[in-house]
C-alpha positions in Angstrom: 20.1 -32.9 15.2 17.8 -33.2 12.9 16.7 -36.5 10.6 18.8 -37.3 7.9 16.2 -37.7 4.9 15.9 -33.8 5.4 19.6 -33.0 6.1 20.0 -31.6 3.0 17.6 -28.5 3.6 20.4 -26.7 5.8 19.9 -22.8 6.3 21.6 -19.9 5.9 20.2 -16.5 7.6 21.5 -13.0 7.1 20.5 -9.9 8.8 20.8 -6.0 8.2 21.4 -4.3 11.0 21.3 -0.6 11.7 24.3 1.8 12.8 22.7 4.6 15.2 24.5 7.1 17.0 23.9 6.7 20.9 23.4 11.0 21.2 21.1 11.6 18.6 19.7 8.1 18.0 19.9 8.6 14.2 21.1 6.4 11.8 24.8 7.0 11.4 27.6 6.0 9.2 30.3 3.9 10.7 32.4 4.3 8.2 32.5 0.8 7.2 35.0 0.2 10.8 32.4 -2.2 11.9 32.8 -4.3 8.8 36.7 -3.8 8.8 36.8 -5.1 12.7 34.1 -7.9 11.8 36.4 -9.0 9.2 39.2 -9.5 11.3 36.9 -11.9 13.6 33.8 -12.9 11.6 36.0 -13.0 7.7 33.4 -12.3 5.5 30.5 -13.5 7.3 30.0 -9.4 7.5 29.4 -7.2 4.6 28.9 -3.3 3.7 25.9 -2.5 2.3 24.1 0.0 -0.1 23.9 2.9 2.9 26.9 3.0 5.1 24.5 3.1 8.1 24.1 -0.9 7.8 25.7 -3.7 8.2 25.0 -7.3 6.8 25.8 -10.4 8.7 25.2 -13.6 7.2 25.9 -17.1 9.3 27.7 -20.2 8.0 25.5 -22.8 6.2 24.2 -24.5 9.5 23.1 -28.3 9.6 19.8 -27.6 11.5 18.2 -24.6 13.6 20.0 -24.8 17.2 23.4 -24.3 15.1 21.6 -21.3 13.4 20.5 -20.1 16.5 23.6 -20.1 17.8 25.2 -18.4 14.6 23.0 -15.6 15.0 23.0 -14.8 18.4 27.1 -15.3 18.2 26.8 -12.3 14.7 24.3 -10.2 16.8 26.6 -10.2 20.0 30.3 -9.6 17.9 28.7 -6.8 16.0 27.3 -5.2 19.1 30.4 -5.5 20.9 32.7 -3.8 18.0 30.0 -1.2 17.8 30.1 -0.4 21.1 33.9 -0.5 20.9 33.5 2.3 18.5 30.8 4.6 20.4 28.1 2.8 18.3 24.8 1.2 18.8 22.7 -1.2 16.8 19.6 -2.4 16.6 17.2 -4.5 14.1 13.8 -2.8 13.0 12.5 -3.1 9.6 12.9 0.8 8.6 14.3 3.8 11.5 11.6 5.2 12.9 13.1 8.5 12.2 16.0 9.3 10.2 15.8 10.5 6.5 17.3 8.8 3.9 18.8 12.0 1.8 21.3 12.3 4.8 22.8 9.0 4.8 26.0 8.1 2.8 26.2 5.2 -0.2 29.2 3.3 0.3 31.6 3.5 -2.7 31.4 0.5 -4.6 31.0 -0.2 -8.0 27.9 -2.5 -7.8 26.1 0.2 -5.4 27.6 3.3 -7.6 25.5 1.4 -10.6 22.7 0.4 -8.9 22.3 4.2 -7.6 22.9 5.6 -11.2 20.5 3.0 -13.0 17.5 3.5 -10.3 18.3 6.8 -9.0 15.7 8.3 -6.3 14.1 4.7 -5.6 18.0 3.3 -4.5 19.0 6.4 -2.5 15.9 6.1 -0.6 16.0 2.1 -0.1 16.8 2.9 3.2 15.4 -0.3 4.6 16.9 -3.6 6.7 15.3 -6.9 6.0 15.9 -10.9 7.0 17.3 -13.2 4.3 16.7 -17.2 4.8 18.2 -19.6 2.8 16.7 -23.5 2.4 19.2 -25.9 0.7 18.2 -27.9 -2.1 18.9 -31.0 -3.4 18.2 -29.6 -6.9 17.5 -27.2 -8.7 14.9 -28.8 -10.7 13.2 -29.5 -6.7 14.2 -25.9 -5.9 11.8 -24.6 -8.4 8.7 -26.6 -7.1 8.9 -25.7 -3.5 9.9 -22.1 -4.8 6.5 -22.0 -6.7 4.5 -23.6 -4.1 6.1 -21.6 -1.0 4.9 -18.8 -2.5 1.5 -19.1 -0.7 3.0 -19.0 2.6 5.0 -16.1 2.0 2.1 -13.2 3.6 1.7 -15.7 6.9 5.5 -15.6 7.9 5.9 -11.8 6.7 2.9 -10.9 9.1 5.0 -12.6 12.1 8.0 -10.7 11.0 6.4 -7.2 11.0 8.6 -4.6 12.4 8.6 -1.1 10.1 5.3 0.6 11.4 7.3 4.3 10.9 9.0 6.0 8.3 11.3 9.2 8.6 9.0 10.4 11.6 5.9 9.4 10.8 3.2 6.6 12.2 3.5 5.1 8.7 -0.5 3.0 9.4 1.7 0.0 8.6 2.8 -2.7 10.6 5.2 -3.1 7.4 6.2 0.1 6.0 9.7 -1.3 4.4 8.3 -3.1 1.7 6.6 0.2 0.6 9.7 1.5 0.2 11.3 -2.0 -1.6 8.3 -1.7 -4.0 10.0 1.2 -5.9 12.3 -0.8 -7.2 12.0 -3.1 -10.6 11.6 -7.2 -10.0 10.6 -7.3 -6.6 7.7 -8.9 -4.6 5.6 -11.9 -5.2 7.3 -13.7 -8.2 5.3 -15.7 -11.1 5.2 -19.3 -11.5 7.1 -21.3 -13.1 6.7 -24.3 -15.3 10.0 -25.7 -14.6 13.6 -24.4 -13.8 14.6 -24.3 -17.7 11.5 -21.5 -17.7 12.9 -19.4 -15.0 16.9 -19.5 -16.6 15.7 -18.7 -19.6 14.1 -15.7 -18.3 17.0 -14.9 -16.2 19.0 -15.5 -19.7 16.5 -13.4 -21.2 17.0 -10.3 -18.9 20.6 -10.3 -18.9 20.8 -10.9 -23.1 18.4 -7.7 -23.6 20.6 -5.6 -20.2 17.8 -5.4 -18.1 20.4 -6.6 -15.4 23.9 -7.6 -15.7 23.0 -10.7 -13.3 20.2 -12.9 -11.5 21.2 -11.1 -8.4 19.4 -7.9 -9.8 16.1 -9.9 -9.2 15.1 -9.0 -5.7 11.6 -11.2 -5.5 10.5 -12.3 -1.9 11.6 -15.9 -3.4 14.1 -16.6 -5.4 15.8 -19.9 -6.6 19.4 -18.5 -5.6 21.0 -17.3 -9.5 24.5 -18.9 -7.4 23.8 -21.5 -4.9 21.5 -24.6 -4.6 18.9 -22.8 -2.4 15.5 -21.3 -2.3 16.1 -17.8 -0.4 13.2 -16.4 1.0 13.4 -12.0 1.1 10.3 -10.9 2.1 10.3 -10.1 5.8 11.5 -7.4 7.7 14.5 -8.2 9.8 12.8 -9.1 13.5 13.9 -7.1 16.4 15.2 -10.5 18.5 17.3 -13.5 17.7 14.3 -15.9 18.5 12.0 -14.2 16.4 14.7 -14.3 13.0 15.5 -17.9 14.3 11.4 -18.9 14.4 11.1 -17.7 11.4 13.8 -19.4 9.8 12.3 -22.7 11.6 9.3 -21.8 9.5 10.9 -20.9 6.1 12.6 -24.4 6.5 9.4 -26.5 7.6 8.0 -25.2 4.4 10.5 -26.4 2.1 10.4 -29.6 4.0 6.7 -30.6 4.3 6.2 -29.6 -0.2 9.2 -31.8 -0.8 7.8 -34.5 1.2 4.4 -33.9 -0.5 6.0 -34.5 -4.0 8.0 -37.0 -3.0 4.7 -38.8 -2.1 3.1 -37.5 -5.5 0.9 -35.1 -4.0 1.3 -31.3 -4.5 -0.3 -28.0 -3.2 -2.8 -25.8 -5.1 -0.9 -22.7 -7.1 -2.1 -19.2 -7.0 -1.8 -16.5 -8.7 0.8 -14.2 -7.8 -2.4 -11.7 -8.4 -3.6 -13.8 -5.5 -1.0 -14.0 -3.4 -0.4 -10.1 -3.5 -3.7 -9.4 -1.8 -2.5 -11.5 0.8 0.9 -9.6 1.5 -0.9 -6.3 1.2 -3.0 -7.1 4.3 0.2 -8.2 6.2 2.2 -5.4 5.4 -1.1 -3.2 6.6 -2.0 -5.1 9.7 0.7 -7.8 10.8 -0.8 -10.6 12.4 -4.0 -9.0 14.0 -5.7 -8.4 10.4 -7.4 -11.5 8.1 -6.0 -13.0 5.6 -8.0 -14.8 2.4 -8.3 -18.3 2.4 -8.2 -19.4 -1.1 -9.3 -22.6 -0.6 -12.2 -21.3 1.6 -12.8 -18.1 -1.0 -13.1 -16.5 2.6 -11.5 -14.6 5.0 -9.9 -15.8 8.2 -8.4 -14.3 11.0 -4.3 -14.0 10.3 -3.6 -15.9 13.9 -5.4 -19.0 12.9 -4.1 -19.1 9.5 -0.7 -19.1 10.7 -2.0 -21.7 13.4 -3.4 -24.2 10.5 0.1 -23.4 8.7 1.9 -24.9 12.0 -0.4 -27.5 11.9 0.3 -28.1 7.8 4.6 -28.5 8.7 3.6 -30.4 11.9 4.8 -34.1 10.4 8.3 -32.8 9.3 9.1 -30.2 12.3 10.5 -33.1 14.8 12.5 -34.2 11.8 14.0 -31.3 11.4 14.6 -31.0 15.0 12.8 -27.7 15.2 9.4 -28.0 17.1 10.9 -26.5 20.8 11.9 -23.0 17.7 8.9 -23.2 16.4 6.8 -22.8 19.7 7.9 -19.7 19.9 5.3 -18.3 17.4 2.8 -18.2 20.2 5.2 -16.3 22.2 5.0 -14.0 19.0 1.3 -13.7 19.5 1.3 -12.8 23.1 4.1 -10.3 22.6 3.0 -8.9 19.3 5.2 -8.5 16.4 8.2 -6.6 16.6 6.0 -3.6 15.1 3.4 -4.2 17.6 5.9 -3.7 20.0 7.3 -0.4 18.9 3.6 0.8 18.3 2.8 0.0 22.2 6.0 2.2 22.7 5.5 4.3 21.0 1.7 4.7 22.3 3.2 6.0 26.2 5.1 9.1 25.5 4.1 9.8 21.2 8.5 9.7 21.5 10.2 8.5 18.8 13.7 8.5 20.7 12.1 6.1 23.3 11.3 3.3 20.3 14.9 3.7 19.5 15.8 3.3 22.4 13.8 0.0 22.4 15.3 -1.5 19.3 18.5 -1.5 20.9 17.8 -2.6 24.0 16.0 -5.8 22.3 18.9 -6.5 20.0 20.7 -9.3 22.3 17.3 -10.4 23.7 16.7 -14.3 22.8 
């Protein structure tokens, strides 16, 4: 367990998972009887989503990351298990490397029938399955400094998370095709900063006043101070193919939080970019995961993505035994040695130029720690 003076950054993870069909490996539509079933065991710790070919699992709010680990891997191995129940298979991978979006069903909802009808081609096609990680705040006021600062950190994680290189049959060039996809749609990717939390409501307030969105949940940035709960939720990666690699970087999402509140709390704070910045920063992770450079501001040069992410271990290193997370955390060397999830699919990819076979992979890595 970890120390208590950080006890109050619990996490909260959700995942989308994808619904294939074990003959054809396509995406399929499970007719929302895997969320149904879930229900009945998980309550509403499962959801339907936009497409009917995914499912969303989301775990309780979890004291530290061994219980999240545990949540997860628990989510991952019910949802398999109903699948299978129902002559299903799932897997995690940013995009399919396949399927094509104008087959696949929208569930019938009234928040998804608006979202379609407002944004049209660019919701139909969102086809896409990412990670969600929630950090509990204190505050909101708090919230809004670490969401501002975090914002640096955001490309180094996303590389680790990598896991979309194809897109409805092609060898996209990406490591991260899916947020190609997300970009398409209005208020998403690196947000601005802001001067304090009254700033961002009242350009939440602003929004909804002028019907640019009925609610802050329309606002799908890569960080958001939650519009509902006291958290700062960090969107930007793919969902990772393996329980350890969502858990690690959860571990890393929380360390971040952890290490800029201790920082203030201490009077000292991190050097804001530009989201300008910052973009050029995701752009090269989406392109080449972690075997690409990334800038260093500071520096004004560039540096290879590994030892970035190495000097970013190196930054959380004071608050990670706190937290209790350091044996998690490891694990990002693993990550290296393995590749990312992409890099992994790519190297399958490579033997046989068979598609089938990388699905085949996905879903045979879904239960893997």
């Amino acid at each position: 367990m970890g120390n208590r003076k950080y006890a109050h950054f619990t996490l909260g993870v959700e995942e989308e998972y994808m619904v294939l069909d074990p003959s054809t490996r396509e995406l399929k539509s499970h007719e929302q009887k895997i969320v149904i079933e879930g229900q009945k065991i998980l309550k509403d710790k499962v959801k339907a989503e936009m497409h009917q070919a995914v499912v969303e699992v989301g775990t309780d709010i979890c004291a530290d990351i061994d219980e999240a680990f545990k949540d997860v891997a628990a989510l991952r191995g019910t949802i398999a298990a109903i699948a299978g129940e129902l002559g299903l298979w799932v897997g995690a991978s940013g995009t399919h490397p396949f399927s094509h979006w104008e087959n696949q069903l929208i569930t019938d909802h009234v928040r998804y029938n608006q979202i379609v009808n407002e944004l049209q081609e660019a919701a139909r096609s969102n086809l896409i399955f990412g990670l969600h990680v929630h950090v509990g705040m204190e505050d909101r006021r708090m919230a809004i400094h670490i969401a501002n600062t975090a914002r640096y950190f955001l490309p180094h994680v996303y590389a680790l998370s990598t896991n979309s290189p194809f897109w409805e049959g092609r060898q996209t060039g990406y490591k991260s095709f899916r947020t190609k996809v997300f970009d398409k749609f209005p208020r998403t990717g690196i947000p601005d900063y802001f001067e304090n939390i009254e700033s961002y409501e009242s350009y939440v307030n602003l929004l909804i006043k002028t019907n640019c969105i009925d609610n802050a949940k329309k606002i799908w940035w890569d960080l958001r101070v939650h519009p509902f709960f006291n958290t700062v939720e960090f969107r930007i990666c793919d969902v990772p193919m393996t329980i350890n690699e969502t858990i690690t970087i959860a571990a890393l999402f929380q360390a971040i939080c952890a290490k800029i509140y201790k920082l203030r709390t201490q009077n000292l704070s991190f050097m804001m970019y530009q989201r300008s910045v910052i973009n050029e920063n995701k752009w090269r992770a989406s392109r080449y995961g972690i075997d690409g450079t990334l800038i260093d501001f500071g520096k004004e040069t560039e540096v290879e993505t590994k030892a970035l992410i190495l000097e970013l271990l190196d930054f959380v290193d004071d608050v990670v035994d706190d937290l209790g997370s350091r044996h998690i955390l490891n694990y990002v060397h693993t990550i290296f040695q393995q590749g990312t999830g992409a890099d992994r699919q790519l190297a399958v990819f490579q033997k046989n130029q068979n598609l089938v076979e990388v699905v085949d992979y996905i879903q045979d890595q879904f239960l893997r720690v």
